[in-house]
Structures are given as C-alpha cells and as structure tokens.
C-alpha positions in Angstrom: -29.0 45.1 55.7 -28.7 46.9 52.5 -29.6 50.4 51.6 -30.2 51.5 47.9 -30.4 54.9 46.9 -31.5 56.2 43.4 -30.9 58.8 41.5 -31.2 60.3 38.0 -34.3 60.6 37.2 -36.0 63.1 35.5 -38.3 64.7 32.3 -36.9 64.1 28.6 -38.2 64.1 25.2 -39.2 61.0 23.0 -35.4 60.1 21.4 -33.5 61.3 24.0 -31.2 59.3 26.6 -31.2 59.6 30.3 -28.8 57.5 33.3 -30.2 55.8 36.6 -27.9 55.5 39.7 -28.3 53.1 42.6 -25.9 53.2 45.5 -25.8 50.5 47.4 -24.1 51.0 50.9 -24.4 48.1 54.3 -24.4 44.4 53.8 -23.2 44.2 49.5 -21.2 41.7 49.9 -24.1 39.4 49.9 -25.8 40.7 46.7 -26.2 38.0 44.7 -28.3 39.8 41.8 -28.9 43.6 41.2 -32.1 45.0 39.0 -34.1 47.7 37.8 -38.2 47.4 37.7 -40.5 49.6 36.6 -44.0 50.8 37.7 -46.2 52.9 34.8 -49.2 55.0 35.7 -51.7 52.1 36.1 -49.5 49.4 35.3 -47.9 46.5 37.4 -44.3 46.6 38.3 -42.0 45.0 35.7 -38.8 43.8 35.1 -36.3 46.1 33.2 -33.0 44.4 34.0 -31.0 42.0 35.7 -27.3 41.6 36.7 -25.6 38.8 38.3 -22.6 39.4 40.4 -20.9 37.3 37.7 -21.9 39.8 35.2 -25.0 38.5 33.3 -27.4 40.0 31.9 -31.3 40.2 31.0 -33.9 42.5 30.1 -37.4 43.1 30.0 -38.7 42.7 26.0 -40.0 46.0 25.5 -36.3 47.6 26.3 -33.9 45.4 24.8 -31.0 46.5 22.9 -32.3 50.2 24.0 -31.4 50.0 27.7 -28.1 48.9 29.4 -27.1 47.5 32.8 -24.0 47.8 34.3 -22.2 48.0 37.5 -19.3 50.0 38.9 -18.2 47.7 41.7 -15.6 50.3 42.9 -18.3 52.9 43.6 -20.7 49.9 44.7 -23.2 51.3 42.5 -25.7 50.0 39.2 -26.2 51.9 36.6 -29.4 51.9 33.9 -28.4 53.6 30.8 -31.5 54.5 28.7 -31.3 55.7 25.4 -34.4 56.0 22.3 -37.0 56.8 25.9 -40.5 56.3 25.2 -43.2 57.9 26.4 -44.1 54.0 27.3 -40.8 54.2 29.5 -43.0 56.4 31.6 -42.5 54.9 34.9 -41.0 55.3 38.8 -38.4 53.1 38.2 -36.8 51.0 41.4 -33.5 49.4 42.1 -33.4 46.1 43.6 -31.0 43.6 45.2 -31.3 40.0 46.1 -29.3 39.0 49.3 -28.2 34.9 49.3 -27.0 34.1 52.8 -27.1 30.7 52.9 -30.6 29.3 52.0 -32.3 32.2 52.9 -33.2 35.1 49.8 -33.8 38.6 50.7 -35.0 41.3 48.3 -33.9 45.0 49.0 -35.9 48.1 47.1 -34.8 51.9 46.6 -37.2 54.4 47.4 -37.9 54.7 43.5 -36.9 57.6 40.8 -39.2 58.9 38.6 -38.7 59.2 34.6 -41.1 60.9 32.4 -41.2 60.4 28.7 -43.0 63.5 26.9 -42.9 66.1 24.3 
C-alpha cells in the first residue's frame, strides 16, 4: 500500500507562482511513475505531469514550460512547481503513483488540494 498526502494548495492571483507537495509514505519502493492531474469546475480530470523513477518527464499541453515536476527522493516526496497560474489552472489538483509489481499495475490517488486562480 501507498499513502499520498498533498499539500500546498491555495488562492493566488493571475501571474503569480504557487508549490504542490505529495508525500508518499508505505510501499514506494514499487512506484514506478509519479503524477499530478487535474480536475476544473465541470471539467474531466487531466493530466498535468508525469515522472518516471528514472527521471522523465511529460506534461499536459496547456502547462508546458510553465509548470515543473520534480522529486525529492530523500524526503520521498513530488513536487509541482507552478509559476504564470491561470485562472484556467483553476482545479483540485491530485497526486498519483503507479505501483509495478510484477505484471500487475496499481494506481494510488491523494485526497486532492485545491488551487484557485483569481483576481
């Protein structure tokens, strides 16, 4: 089992920059794939990011080269930096974490943080 907490959320203006935290205690050494998704006020949840344990990369269109991914294996914990917000970036955003044991795949969700985007 793996537990993901988020954190970090909150309200900011259009422009500004603002850092999501996932800590990730229980079964990590199996992660195989950490992310950030995204669910708007109406919308469908999204992709935002994706690290591999080997350190790739890849992002969601509508926030590349705005938002960052990264991960601070000693505190077993992803980050999402987010800088030039949108009130489009208006979302409960969710961590995620795919588990590869063996053949079998197991997704893991936080509880979800919110971030609003307003003036």
């Amino acid at each position: 089992q793996v537990q993901l907490v988020e954190s970090g959320g909150g309200l900011v203006q259009p422009g500004e920059s603002l850092r999501l935290a996932c800590a990730a205690s229980g079964s990590i050494f199996n992660i195989n794939r950490w992310g950030w998704y995204r669910q708007g006020p109406g919308k469908q949840r999204e992709l935002v990011a994706h690290i591999s344990s080997g350190g790739d990369t890849s992002y969601g269109d509508s926030v590349k080269g705005r938002f960052t991914i990264y991960t601070d294996n000693a505190k077993n914990t992803v980050y999402l930096q987010m800088s030039s917000l949108k009130p489009d970036d208006t979302a409960v955003y969710y961590c995620n974490a795919v588990a590869v044991v063996g053949l079998n795949v197991r997704d893991y969700w936080g509880q979800g943080t919110q971030v609003t985007v307003s003036s």
